[in-house]
N, C-alpha and C positions, 0 to 999 in steps of 0.2 A: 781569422780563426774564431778569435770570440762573436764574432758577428754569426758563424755559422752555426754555435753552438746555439745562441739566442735564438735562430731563424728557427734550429730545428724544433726546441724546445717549442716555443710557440705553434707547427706545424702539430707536434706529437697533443699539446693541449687540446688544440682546435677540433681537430679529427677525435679524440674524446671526446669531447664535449655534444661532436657532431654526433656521435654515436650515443650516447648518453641519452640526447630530446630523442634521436630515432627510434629508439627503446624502450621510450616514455609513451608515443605517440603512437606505436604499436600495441600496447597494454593497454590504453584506452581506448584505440579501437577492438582490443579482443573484448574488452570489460564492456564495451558499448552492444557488439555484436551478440552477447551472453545475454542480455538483459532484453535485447531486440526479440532472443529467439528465445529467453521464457514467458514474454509478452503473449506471440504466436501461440507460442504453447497453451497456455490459460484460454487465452479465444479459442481455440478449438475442443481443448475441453469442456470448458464454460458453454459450447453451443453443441454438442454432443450430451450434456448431460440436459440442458434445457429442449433439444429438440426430440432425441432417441429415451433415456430413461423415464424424462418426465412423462413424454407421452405414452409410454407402455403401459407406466403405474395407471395413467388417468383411464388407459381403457381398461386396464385391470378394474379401478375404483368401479365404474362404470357396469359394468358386465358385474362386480357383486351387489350392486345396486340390485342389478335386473331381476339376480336368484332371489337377493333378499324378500322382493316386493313378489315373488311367483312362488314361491316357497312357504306353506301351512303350517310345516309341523316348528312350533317356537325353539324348539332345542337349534334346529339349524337355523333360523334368523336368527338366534341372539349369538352365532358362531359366524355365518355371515357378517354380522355387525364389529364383530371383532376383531375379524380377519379384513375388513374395511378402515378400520380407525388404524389398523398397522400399518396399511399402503397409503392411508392418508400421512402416516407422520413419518412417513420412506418419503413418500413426495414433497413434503416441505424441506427436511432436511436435504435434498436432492434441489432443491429450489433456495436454500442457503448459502450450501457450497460453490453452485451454479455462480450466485449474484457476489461471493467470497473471491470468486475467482478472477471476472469480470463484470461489474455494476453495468448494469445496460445504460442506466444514464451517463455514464463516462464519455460515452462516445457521442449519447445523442445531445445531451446537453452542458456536458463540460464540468469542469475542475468540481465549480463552489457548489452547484446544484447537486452533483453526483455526492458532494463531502457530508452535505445539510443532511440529503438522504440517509446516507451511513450512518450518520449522529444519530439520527431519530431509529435507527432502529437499535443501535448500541445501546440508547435512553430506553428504548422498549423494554428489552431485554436482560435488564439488568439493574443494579441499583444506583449507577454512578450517573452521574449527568451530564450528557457532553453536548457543546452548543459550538456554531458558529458565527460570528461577528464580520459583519462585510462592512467596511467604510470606504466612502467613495473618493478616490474612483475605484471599485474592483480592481483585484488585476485580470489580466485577461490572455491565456495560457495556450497555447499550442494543443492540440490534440495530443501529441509526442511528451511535450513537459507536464501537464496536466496527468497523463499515465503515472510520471514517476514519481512524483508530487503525490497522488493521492497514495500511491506503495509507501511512499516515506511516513506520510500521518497515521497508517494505518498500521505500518511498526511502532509508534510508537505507544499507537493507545491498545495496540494486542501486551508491549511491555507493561502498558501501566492498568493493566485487566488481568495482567497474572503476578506482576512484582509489586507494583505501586499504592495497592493498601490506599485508590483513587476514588473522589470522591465525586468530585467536579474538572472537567476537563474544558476547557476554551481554546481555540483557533481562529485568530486575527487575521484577516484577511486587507492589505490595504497598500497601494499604490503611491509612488511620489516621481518625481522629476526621470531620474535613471533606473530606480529600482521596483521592482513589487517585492512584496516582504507575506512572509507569514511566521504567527507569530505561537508557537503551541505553550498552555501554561496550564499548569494542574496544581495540585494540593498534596499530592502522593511525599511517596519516599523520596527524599531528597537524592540526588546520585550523581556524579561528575562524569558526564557523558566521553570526555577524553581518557580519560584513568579507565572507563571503561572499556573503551573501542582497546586499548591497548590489552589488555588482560582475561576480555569476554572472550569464551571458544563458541559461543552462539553464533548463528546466524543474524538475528536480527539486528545488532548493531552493525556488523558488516555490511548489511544490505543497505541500511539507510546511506552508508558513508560512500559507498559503490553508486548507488544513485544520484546522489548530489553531486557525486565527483564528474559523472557524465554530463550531468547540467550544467557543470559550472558556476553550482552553487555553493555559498559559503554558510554553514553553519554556528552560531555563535550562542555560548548559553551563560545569562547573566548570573547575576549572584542574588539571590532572592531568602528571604528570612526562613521562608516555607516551601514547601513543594520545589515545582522544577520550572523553569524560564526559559524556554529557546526562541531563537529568530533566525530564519531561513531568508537567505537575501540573496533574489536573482537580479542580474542586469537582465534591463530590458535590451 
């Protein structure tokens, strides 16, 4: 009798436990399929706004060029010219959102090129400094990893452009036996990214911890006198 009691106990455990991964292993496929099909999403509008709005604006520019230079009386040239410099700065911001949404280098040339690019325009545009650091051997990413990778650095230096009071931003980039690492470190507000994920109603720290989760990557953030220290660490 106590033999049966143990058998069943053990039966009732199992069959939990069974159900438990199957529940787990569900959820990462919903969580994976969610991310797959906001990926989809971005490419089609990233190539909708780059092939149909841009091009309309540029025949617009185009065609007030044309009045502009056929046109005598100055009142309307300098309304022309006006109404010119508007569709110009519609078209860039149209060609911001475009490259926000999907970075054409992502695809053509990968992770570190597509991230260098992002930097330099962050640096452009603003006053904080952001660089990247490749030590050899690179890692060398998936088109699929690479995607979620570059979402994850891109949370965190949108945080630290609207919270982080950031001054300087750096991203390690570097390779060893089993793993590739990346390593992001700033100067900003110092903040406990765990204490956060648990208390934030944001999106942005959800997103980061959704995407790593799907990669199977571990996120780790040291203890530093100043600013903030993390390190991203995938198995190869």
């Amino acid at each position: 009798m106590l033999f049966f009691a143990f058998g069943l106990i053990f039966l009732v455990l199992f069959y939990q436990n069974y159900f438990i991964k199957m529940k787990r292993k569900e959820a990462e496929l919903l969580l994976k399929a969610s991310l797959d099909s906001e990926k989809q999403e971005r490419q089609r509008i990233a190539s909708d706004l780059h092939d149909g709005v841009s091009g309309d604006l540029n025949a617009i520019r185009n065609y007030l060029s044309v009045l502009q230079k056929s046109e005598k009386d100055l009142d309307k040239q300098e309304l022309f010219a006006e109404i010119k410099e508007s569709v110009e700065a519609a078209l860039e911001n149209t060609r911001q959102v475009s490259y926000k949404l999907m970075p054409p280098l992502l695809e053509l040339a990968g992770f570190t090129v597509a991230l260098q690019d992002y930097f330099e325009r962050l640096s452009k545009n603003s006053t904080m400094q952001f660089e990247v650091v490749c030590k050899d051997p690179v890692p060398d990413f998936s088109p699929e990893t690479s995607y979620e990778l570059f979402r994850v650095v891109q949370e965190f230096t949108t945080n630290m452009i609207k919270y982080g009071s950031v001054s300087h931003c750096c991203v390690v980039l570097y390779s060893l036996e089993t793993s590739n690492f990346i390593e992001i470190i700033d100067d900003g507000v110092s903040y406990d990214f765990k204490s956060l994920s648990a208390s934030s109603k944001g999106s942005g720290i959800k997103n980061i911890n959704s995407r790593l989760k799907v990669l199977g990557a571990a996120l780790l953030q040291r203890d530093v006198s100043e600013g903030n220290h993390f390190v991203i660490t995938l198995k190869k």
